[in-house]
MARPAPA-717887 format. One record per residue (C-alpha): residue number from 1; x, y, z. Coordinates in nm, 3 decimals. Layout:
N
[keke NUM; [X; Y; Z]] ...
//
This chain:
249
[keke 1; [18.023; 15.005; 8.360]] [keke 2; [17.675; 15.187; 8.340]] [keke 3; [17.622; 15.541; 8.234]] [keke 4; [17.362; 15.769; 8.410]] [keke 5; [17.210; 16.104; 8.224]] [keke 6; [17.039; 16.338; 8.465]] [keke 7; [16.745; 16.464; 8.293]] [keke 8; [16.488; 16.517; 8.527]] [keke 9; [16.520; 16.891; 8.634]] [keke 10; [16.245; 17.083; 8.516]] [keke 11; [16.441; 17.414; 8.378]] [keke 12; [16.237; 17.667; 8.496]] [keke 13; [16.477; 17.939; 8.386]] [keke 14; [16.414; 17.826; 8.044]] [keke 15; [16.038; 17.858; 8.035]] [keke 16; [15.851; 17.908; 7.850]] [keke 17; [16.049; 17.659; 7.620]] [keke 18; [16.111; 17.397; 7.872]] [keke 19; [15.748; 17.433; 8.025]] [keke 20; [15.659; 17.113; 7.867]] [keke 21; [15.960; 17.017; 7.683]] [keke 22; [16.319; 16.908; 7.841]] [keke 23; [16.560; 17.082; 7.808]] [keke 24; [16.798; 16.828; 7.736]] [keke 25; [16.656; 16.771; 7.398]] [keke 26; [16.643; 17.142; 7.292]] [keke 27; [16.792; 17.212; 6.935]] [keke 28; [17.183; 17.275; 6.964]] [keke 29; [17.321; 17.264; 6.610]] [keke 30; [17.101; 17.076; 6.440]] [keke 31; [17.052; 16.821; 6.693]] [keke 32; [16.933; 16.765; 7.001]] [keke 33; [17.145; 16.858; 7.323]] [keke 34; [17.178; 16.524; 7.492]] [keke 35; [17.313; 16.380; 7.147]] [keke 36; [17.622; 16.519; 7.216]] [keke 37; [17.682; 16.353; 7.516]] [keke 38; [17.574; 16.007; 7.392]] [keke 39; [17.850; 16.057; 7.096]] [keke 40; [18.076; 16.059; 7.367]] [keke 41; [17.909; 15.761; 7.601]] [keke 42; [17.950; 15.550; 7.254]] [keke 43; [18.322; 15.616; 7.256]] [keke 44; [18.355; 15.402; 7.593]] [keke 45; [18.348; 14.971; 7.532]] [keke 46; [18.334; 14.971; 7.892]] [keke 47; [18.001; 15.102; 7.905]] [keke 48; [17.723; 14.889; 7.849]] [keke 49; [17.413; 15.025; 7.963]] [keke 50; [17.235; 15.382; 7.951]] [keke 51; [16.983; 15.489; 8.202]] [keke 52; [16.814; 15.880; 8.113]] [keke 53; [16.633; 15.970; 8.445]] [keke 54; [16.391; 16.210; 8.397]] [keke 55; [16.044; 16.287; 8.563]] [keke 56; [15.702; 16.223; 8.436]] [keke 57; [15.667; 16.578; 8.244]] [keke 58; [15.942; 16.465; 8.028]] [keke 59; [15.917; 16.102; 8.019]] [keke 60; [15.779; 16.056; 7.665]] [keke 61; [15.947; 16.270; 7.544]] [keke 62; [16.299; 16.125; 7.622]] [keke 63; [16.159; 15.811; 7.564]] [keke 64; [16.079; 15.885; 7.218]] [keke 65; [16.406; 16.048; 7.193]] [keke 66; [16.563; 15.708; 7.268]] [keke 67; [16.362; 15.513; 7.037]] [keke 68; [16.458; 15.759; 6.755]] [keke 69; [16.841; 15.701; 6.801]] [keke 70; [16.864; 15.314; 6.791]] [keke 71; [17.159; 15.390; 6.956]] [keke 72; [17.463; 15.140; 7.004]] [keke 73; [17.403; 15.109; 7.340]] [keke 74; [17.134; 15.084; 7.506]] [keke 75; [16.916; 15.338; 7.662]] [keke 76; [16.626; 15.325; 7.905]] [keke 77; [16.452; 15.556; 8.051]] [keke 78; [16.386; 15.555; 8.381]] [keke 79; [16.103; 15.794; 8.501]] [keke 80; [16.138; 15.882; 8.893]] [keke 81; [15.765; 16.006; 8.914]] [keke 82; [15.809; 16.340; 9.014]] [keke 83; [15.544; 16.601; 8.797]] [keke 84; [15.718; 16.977; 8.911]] [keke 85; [15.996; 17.141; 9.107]] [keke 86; [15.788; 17.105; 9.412]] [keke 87; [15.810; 16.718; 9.472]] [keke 88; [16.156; 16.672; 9.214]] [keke 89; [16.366; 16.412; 9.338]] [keke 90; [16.676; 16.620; 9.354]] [keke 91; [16.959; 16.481; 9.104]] [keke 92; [17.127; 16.280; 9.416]] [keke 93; [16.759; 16.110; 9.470]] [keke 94; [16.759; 16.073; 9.067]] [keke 95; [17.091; 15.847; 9.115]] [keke 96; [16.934; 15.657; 9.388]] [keke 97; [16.612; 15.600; 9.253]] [keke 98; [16.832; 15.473; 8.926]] [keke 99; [17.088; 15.257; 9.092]] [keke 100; [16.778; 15.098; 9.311]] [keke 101; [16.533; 15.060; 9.036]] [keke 102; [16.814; 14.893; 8.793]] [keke 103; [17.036; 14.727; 9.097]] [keke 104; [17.345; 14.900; 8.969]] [keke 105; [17.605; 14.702; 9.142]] [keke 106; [17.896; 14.833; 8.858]] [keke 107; [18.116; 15.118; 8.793]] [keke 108; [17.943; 15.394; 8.738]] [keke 109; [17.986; 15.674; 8.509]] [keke 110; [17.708; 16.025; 8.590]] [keke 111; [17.692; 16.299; 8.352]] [keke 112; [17.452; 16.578; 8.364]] [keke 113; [17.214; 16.659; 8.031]] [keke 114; [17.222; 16.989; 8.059]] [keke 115; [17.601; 16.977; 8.016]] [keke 116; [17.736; 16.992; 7.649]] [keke 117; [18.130; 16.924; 7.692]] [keke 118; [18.479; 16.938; 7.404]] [keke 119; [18.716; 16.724; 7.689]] [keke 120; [18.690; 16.370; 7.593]] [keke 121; [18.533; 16.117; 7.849]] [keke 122; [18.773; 15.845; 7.795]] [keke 123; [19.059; 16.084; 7.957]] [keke 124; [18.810; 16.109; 8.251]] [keke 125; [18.778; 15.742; 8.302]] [keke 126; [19.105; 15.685; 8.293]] [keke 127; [19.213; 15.900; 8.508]] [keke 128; [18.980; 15.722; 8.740]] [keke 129; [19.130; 15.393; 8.650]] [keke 130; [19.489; 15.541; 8.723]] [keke 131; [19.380; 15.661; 9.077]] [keke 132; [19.168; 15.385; 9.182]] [keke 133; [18.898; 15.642; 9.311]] [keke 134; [18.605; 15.809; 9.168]] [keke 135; [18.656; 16.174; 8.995]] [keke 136; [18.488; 16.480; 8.933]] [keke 137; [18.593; 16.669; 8.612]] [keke 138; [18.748; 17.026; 8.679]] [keke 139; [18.858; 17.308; 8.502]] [keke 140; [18.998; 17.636; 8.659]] [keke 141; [18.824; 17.971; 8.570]] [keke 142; [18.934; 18.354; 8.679]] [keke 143; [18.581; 18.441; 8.629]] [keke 144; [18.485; 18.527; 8.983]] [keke 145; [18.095; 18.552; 8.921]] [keke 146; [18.128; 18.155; 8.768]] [keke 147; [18.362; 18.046; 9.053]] [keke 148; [18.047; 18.210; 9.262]] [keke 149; [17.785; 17.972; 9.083]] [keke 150; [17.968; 17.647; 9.102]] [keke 151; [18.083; 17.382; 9.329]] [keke 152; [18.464; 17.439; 9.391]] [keke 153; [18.709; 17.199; 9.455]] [keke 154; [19.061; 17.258; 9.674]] [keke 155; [19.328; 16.986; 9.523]] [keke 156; [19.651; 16.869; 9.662]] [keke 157; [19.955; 16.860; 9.455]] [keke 158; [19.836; 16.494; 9.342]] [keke 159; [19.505; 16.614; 9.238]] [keke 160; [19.339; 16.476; 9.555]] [keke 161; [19.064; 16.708; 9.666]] [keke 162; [19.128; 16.835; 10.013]] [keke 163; [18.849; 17.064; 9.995]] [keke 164; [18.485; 17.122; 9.845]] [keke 165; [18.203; 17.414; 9.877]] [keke 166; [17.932; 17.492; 9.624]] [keke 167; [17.843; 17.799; 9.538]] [keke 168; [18.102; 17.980; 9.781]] [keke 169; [18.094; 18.344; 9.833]] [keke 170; [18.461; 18.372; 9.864]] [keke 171; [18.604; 18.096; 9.652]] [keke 172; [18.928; 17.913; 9.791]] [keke 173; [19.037; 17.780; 9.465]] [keke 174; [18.992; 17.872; 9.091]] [keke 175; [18.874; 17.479; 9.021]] [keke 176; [18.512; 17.467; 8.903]] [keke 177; [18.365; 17.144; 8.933]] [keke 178; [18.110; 17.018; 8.693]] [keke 179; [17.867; 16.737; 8.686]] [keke 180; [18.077; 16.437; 8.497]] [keke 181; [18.119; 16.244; 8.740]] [keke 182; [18.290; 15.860; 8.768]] [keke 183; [18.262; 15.643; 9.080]] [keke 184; [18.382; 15.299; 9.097]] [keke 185; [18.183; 15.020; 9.185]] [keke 186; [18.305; 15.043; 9.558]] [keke 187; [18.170; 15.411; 9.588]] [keke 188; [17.826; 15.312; 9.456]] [keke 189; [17.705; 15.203; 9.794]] [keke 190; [17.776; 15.519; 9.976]] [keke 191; [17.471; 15.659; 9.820]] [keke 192; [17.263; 15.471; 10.029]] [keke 193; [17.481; 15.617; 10.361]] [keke 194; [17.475; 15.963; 10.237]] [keke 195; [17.132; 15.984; 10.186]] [keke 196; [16.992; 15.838; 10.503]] [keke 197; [17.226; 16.081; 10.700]] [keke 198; [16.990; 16.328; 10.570]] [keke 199; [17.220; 16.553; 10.362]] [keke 200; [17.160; 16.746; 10.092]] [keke 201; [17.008; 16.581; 9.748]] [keke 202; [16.974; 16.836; 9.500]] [keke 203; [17.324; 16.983; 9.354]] [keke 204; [17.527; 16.644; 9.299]] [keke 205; [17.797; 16.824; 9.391]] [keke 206; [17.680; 16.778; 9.749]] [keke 207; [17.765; 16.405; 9.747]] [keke 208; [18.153; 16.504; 9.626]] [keke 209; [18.158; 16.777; 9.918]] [keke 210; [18.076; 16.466; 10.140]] [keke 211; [18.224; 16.171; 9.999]] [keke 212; [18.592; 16.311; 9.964]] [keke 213; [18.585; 16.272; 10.384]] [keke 214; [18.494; 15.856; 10.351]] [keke 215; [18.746; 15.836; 10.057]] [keke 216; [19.014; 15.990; 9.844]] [keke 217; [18.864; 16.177; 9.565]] [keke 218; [19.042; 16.348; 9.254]] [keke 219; [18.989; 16.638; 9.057]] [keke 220; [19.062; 16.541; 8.639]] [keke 221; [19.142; 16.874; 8.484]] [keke 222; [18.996; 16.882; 8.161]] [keke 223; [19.102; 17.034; 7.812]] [keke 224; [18.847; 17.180; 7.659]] [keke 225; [18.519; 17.350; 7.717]] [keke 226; [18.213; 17.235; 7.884]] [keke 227; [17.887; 17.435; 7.851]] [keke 228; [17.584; 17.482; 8.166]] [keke 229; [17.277; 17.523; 7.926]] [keke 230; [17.107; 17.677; 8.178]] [keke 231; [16.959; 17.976; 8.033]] [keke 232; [16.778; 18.142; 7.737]] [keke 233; [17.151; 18.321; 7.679]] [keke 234; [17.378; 18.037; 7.734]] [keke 235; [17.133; 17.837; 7.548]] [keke 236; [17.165; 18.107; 7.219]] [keke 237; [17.533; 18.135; 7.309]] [keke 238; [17.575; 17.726; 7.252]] [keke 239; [17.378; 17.724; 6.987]] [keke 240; [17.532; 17.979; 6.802]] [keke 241; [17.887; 17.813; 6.866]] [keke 242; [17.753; 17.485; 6.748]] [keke 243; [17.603; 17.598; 6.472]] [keke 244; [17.907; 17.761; 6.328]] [keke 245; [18.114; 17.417; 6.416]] [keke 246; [17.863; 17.215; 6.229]] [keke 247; [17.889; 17.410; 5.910]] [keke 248; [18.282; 17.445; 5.933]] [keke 249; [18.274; 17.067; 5.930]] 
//
């Protein structure tokens, strides 16, 4: 099983801290954003390989990042070329540029590194393993202005998603959708098919709004929290929270 971070949006909601710096590796706690998530990537034997795709504003930075952490498992950076949001790959052309450039023929496990998240990720993957499909991890909100933001998912009562829209005006289910994603080996190749049709390849939520048509897809309802560090205050929110957590500990 490989693990794919998205790091190669450019944050420009952020600026001026993100300008020149990722956001990914902004300070949450004590430590940088994306450490959080690789605490979690650790937890899983299955996965044996890291790729952080990120673009070539942020590339040595990440990279040195990586370096720093001598981490368990290993991480490589993969840098897709792009230099601004005017010729970005789009996260959906960040997973195909990965899975080409490393010939990912495995399981596949896609996380975004903006996200900081309290569910654990083994509960995910399992749930993928007990439904022989690939998953997108949900949680259900009444906040009608977050339900307008996100991509939301329509579940039957197995969990099977029977419907998907992003950013709906009028939301037809309470289930935001957020980018942890797991696809099995088998799914892997539909990139390739959903991308030459043309579609969408920013919001990686497009290729779930797609894909549950080819196959069954489910919706994993998480416990816990997970966090869009999107801007300046969500970003003080978080860090407030984690810095509180961090000295409670």
């Amino acid at each position: 099983m490989k693990c794919i971070l998205l790091c190669a949006g450019y944050a420009t909601r952020l600026f001026p801290l993100t300008e020149n710096f990722p956001k990914m590796l902004l300070d949450i706690g004590g430590r940088p954003l994306l450490d959080y998530t690789v605490d979690q990537v650790n937890t899983i034997d299955e996965i044996d390989e890291i790729y952080a795709v990120t673009n070539n504003r942020y590339a040595k930075h990440i990279e040195e990042w990586a370096k720093s952490k001598n981490n368990v498992k290993p991480i490589t950076v993969i840098n897709d070329g792009s230099n601004s949001n005017d010729d970005r790959l789009g996260a959906i052309g960040d997973i195909k540029y990965t899975i080409d450039k490393m010939k990912i023929d495995d399981d596949l496990v896609i996380i975004a590194g903006d996200n900081l998240f309290t569910f654990d990720l083994r509960d995910a993957i399992d749930y993928s393993k007990e439904k022989n499909a690939p998953v997108v991890c949900v949680k259900a909100s009444d906040d009608i202005e977050l339900l307008r933001r996100v991509g939301i998912a329509e579940v039957d009562e197995t969990g099977r998603i029977i419907g998907f829209e992003e950013k709906p005006q009028n939301p037809k289910s309470n289930l935001c959708t957020y980018a942890e994603y797991i696809y099995p080996k088998e799914v892997v190749k539909y990139f390739d098919e959903y991308i030459e049709q043309g579609n969408p390849i920013d919001a990686p939520g497009n290729f779930v709004a797609w894909l549950y048509k080819k196959t069954d897809t489910y919706a994993f309802e998480f416990d816990g929290e997970c966090y869009d560090v999107g801007t300046h205050e969500s970003l003080k929110e978080v860090s407030e929270l984690y810095r509180r957590k961090n000295e409670e500990k």
